[in-house]
PDB file with SEQRES, HELIX, SHEET and CRYST1 records, atoms N, CA, C and O in Angstrom:
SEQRES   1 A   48  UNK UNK UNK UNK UNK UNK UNK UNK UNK UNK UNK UNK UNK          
SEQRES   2 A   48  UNK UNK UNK UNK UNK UNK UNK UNK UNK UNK UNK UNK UNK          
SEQRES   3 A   48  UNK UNK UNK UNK UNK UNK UNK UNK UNK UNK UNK UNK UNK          
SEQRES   4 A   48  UNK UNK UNK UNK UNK UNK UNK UNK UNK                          
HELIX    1 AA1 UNK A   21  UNK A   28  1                                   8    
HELIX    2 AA2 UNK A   30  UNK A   33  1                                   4    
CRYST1    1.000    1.000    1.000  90.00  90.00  90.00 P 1           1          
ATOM      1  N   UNK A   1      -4.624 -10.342  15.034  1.00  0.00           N  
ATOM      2  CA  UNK A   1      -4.726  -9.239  14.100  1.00  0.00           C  
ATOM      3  C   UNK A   1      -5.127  -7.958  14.835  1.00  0.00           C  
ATOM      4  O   UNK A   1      -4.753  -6.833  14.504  1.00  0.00           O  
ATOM      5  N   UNK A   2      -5.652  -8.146  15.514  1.00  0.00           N  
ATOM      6  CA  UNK A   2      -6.200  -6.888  16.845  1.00  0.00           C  
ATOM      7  C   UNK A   2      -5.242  -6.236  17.585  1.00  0.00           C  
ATOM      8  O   UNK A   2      -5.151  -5.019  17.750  1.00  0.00           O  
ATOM      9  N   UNK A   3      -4.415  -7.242  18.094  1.00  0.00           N  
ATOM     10  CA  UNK A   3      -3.088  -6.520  19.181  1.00  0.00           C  
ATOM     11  C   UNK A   3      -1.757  -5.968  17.726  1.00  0.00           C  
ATOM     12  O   UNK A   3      -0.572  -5.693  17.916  1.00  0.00           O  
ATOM     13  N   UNK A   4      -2.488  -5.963  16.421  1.00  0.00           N  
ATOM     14  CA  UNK A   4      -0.951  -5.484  16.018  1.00  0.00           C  
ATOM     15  C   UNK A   4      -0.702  -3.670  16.470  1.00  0.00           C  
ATOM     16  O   UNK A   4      -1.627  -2.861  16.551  1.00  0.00           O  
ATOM     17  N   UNK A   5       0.379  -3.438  16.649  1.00  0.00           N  
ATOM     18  CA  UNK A   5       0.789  -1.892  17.020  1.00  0.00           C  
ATOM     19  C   UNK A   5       0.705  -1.059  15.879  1.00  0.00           C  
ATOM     20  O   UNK A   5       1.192  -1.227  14.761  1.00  0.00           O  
ATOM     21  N   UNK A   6       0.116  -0.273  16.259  1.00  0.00           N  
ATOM     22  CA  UNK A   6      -0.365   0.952  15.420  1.00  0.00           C  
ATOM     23  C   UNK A   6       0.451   1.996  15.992  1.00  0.00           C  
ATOM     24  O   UNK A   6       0.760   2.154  17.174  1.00  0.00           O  
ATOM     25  N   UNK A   7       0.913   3.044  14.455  1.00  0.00           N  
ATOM     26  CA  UNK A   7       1.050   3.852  15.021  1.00  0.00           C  
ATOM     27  C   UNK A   7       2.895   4.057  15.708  1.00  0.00           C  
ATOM     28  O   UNK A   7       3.449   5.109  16.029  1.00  0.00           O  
ATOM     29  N   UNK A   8       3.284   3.064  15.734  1.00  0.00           N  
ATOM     30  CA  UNK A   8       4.783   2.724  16.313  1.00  0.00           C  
ATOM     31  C   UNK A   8       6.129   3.207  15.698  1.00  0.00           C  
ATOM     32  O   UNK A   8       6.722   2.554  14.838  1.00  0.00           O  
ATOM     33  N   UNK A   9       6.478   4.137  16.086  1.00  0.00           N  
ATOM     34  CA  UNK A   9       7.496   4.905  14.579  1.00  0.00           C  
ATOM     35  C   UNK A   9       8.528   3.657  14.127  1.00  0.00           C  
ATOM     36  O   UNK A   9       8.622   2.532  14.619  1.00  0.00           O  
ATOM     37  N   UNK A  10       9.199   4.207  13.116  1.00  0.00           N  
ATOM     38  CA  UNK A  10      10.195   3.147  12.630  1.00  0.00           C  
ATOM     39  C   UNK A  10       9.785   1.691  12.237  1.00  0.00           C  
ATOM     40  O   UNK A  10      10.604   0.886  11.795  1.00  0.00           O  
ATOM     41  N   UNK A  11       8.119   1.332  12.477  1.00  0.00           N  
ATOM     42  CA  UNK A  11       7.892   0.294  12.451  1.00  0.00           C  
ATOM     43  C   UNK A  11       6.549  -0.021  10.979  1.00  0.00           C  
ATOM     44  O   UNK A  11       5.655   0.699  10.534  1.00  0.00           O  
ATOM     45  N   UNK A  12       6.974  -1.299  10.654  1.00  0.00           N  
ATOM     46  CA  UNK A  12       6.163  -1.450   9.454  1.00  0.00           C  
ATOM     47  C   UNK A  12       4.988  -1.730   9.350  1.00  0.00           C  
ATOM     48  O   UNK A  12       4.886  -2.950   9.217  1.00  0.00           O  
ATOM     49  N   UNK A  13       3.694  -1.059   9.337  1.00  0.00           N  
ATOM     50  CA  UNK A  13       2.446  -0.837   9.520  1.00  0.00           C  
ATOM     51  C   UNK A  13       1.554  -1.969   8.691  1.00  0.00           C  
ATOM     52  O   UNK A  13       1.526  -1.852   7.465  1.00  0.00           O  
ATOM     53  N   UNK A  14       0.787  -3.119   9.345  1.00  0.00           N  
ATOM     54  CA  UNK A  14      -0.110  -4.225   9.220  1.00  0.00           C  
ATOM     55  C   UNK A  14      -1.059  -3.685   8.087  1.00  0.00           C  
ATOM     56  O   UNK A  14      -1.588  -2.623   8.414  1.00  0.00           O  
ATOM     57  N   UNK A  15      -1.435  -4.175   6.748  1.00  0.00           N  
ATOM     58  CA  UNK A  15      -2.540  -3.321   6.474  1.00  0.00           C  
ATOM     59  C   UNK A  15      -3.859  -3.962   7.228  1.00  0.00           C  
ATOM     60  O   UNK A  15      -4.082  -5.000   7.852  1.00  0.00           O  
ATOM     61  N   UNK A  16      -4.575  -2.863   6.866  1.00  0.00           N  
ATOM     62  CA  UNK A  16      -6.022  -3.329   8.079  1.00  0.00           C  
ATOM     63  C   UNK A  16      -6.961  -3.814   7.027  1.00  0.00           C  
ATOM     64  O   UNK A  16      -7.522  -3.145   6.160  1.00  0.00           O  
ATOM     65  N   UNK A  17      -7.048  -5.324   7.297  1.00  0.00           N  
ATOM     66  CA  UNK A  17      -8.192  -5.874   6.732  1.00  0.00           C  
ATOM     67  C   UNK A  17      -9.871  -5.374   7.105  1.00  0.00           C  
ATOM     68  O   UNK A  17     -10.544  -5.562   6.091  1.00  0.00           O  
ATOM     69  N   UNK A  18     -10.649  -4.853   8.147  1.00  0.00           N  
ATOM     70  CA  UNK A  18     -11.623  -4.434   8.787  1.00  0.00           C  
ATOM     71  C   UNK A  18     -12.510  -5.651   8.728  1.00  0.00           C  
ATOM     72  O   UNK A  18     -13.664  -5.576   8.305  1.00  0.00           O  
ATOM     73  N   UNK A  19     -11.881  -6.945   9.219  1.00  0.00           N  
ATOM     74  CA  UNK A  19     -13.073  -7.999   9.490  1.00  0.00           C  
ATOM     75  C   UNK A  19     -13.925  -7.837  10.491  1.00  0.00           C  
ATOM     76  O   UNK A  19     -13.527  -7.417  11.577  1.00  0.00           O  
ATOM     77  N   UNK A  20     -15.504  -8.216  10.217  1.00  0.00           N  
ATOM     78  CA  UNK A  20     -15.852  -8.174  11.538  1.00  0.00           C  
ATOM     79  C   UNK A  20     -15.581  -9.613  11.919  1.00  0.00           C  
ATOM     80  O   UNK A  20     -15.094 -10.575  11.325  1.00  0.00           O  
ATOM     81  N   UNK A  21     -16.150  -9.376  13.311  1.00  0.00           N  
ATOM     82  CA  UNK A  21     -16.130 -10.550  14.253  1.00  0.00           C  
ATOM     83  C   UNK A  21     -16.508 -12.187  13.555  1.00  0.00           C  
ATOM     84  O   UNK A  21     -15.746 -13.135  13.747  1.00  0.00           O  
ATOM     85  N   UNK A  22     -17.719 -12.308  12.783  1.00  0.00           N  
ATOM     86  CA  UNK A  22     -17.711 -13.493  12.190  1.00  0.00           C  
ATOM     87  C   UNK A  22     -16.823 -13.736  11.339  1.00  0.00           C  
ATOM     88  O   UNK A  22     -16.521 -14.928  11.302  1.00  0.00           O  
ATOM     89  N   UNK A  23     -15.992 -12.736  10.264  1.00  0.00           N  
ATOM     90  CA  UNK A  23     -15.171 -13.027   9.772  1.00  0.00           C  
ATOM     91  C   UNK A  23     -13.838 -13.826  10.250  1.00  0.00           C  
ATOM     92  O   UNK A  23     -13.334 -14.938  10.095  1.00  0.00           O  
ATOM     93  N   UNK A  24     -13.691 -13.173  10.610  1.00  0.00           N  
ATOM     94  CA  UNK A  24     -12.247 -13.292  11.704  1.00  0.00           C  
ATOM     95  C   UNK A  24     -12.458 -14.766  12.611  1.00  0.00           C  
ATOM     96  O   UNK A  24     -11.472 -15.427  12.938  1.00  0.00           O  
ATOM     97  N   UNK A  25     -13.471 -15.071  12.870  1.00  0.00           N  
ATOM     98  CA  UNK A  25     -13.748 -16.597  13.529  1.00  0.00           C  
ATOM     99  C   UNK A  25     -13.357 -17.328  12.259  1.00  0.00           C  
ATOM    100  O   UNK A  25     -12.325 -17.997  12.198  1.00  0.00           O  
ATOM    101  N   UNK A  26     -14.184 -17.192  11.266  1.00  0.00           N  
ATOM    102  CA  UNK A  26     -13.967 -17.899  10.018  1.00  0.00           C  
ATOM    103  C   UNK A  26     -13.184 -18.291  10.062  1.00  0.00           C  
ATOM    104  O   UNK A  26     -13.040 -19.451  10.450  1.00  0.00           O  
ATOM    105  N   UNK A  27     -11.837 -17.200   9.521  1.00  0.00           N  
ATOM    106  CA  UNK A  27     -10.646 -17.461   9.574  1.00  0.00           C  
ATOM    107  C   UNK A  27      -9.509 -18.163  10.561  1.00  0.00           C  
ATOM    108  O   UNK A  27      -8.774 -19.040  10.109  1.00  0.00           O  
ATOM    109  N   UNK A  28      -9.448 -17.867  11.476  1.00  0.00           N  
ATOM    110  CA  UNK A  28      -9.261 -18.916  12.294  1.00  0.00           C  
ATOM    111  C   UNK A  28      -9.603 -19.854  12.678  1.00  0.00           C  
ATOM    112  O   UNK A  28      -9.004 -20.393  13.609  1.00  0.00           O  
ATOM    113  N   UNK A  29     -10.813 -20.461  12.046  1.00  0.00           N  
ATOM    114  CA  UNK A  29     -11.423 -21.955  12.362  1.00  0.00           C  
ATOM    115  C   UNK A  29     -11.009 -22.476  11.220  1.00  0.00           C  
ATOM    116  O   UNK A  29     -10.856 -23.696  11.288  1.00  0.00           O  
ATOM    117  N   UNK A  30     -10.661 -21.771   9.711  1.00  0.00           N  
ATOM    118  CA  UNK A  30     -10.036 -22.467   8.809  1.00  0.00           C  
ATOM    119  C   UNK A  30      -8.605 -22.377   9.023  1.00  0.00           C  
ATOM    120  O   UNK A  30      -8.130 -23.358   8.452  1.00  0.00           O  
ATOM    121  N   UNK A  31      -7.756 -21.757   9.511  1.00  0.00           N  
ATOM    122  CA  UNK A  31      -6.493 -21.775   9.515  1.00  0.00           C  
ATOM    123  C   UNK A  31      -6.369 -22.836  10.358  1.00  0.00           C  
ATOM    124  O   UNK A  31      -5.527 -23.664  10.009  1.00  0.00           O  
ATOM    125  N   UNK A  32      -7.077 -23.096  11.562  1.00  0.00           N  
ATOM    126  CA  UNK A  32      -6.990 -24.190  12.255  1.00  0.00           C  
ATOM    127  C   UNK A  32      -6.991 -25.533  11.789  1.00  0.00           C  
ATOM    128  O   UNK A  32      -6.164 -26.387  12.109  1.00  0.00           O  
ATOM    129  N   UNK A  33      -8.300 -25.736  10.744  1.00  0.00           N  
ATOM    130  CA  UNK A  33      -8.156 -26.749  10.050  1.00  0.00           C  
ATOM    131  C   UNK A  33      -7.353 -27.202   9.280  1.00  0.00           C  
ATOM    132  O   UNK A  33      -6.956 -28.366   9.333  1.00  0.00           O  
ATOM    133  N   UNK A  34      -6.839 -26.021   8.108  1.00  0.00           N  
ATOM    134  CA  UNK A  34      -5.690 -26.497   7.364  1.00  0.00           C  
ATOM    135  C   UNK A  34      -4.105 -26.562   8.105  1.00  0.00           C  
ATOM    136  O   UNK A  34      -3.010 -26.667   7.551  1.00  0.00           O  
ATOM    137  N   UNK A  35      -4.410 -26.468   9.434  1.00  0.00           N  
ATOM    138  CA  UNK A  35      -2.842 -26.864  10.301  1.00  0.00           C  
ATOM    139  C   UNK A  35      -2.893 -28.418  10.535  1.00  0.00           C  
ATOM    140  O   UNK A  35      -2.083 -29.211  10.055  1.00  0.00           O  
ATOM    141  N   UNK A  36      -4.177 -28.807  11.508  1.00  0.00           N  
ATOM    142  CA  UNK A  36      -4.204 -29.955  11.381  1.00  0.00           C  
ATOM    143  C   UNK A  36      -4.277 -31.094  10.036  1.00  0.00           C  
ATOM    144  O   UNK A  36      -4.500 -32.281  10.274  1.00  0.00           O  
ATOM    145  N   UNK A  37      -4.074 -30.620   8.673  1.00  0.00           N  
ATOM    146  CA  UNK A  37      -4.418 -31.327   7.455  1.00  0.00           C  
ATOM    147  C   UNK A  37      -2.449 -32.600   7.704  1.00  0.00           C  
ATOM    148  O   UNK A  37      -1.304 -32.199   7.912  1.00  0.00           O  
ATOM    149  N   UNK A  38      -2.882 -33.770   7.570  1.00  0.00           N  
ATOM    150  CA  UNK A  38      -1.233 -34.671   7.838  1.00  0.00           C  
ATOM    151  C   UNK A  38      -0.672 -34.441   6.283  1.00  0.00           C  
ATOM    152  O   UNK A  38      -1.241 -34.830   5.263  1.00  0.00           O  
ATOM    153  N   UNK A  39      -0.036 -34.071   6.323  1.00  0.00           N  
ATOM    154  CA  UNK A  39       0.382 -34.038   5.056  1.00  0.00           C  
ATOM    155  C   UNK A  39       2.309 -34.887   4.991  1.00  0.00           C  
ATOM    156  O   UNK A  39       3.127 -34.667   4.098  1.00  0.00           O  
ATOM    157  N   UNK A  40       2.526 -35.817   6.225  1.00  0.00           N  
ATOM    158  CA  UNK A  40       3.837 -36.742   6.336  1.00  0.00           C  
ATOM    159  C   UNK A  40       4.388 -37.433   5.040  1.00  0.00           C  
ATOM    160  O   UNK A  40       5.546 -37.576   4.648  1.00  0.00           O  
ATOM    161  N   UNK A  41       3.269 -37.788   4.537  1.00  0.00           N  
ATOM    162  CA  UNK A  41       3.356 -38.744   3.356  1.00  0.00           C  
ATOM    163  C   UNK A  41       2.616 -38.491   2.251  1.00  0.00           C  
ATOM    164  O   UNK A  41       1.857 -39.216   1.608  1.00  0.00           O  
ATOM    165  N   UNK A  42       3.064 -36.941   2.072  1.00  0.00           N  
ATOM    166  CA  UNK A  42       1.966 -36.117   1.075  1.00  0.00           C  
ATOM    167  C   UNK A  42       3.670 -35.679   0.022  1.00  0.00           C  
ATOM    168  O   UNK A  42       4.718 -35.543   0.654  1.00  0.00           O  
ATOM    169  N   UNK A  43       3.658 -35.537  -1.357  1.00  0.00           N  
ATOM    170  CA  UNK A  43       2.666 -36.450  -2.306  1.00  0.00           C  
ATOM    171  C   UNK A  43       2.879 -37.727  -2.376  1.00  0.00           C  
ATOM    172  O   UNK A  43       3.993 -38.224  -2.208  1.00  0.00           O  
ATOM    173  N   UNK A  44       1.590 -38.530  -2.689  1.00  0.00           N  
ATOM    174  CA  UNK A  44       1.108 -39.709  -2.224  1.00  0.00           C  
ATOM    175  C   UNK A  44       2.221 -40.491  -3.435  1.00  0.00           C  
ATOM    176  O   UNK A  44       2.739 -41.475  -2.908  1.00  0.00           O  
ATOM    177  N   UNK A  45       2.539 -40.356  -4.415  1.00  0.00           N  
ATOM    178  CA  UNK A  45       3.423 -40.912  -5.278  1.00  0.00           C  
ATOM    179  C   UNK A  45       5.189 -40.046  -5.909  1.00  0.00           C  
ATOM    180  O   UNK A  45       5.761 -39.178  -5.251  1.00  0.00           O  
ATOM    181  N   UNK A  46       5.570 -40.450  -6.911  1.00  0.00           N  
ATOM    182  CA  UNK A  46       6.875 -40.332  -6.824  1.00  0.00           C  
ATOM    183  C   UNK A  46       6.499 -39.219  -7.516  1.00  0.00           C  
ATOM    184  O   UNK A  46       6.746 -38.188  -6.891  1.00  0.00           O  
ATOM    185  N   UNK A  47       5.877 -39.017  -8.818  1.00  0.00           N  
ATOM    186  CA  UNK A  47       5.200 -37.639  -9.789  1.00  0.00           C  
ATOM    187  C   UNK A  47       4.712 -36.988  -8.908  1.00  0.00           C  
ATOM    188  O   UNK A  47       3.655 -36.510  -9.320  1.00  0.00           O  
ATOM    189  N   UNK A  48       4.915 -36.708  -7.903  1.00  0.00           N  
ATOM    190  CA  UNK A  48       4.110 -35.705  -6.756  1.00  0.00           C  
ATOM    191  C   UNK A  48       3.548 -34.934  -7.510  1.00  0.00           C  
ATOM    192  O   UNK A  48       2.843 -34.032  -7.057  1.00  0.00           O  
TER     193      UNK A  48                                                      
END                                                                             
């Protein structure tokens, strides 16, 4: 979220969330988690 380009003509501008630093860990320690979630044999029945 840090390296997006600012400022870059012709180009479509990120809005700026202003997390600080603990935030932003947050978030990536949960995005991390919900990547690893197995979801192969998710839903568990036919009524998913």
């Amino acid at each position: 979220m840090k390296a997006q380009p600012m400022g870059a003509p012709h180009r479509r501008q990120m809005p700026q969330f202003n997390l600080d630093e603990q935030q932003l860990s947050d978030l990536v320690r949960d995005s991390r988690w919900t990547g690893e979630i197995n979801t192969e044999k998710w839903a568990p029945n036919i009524e998913g």
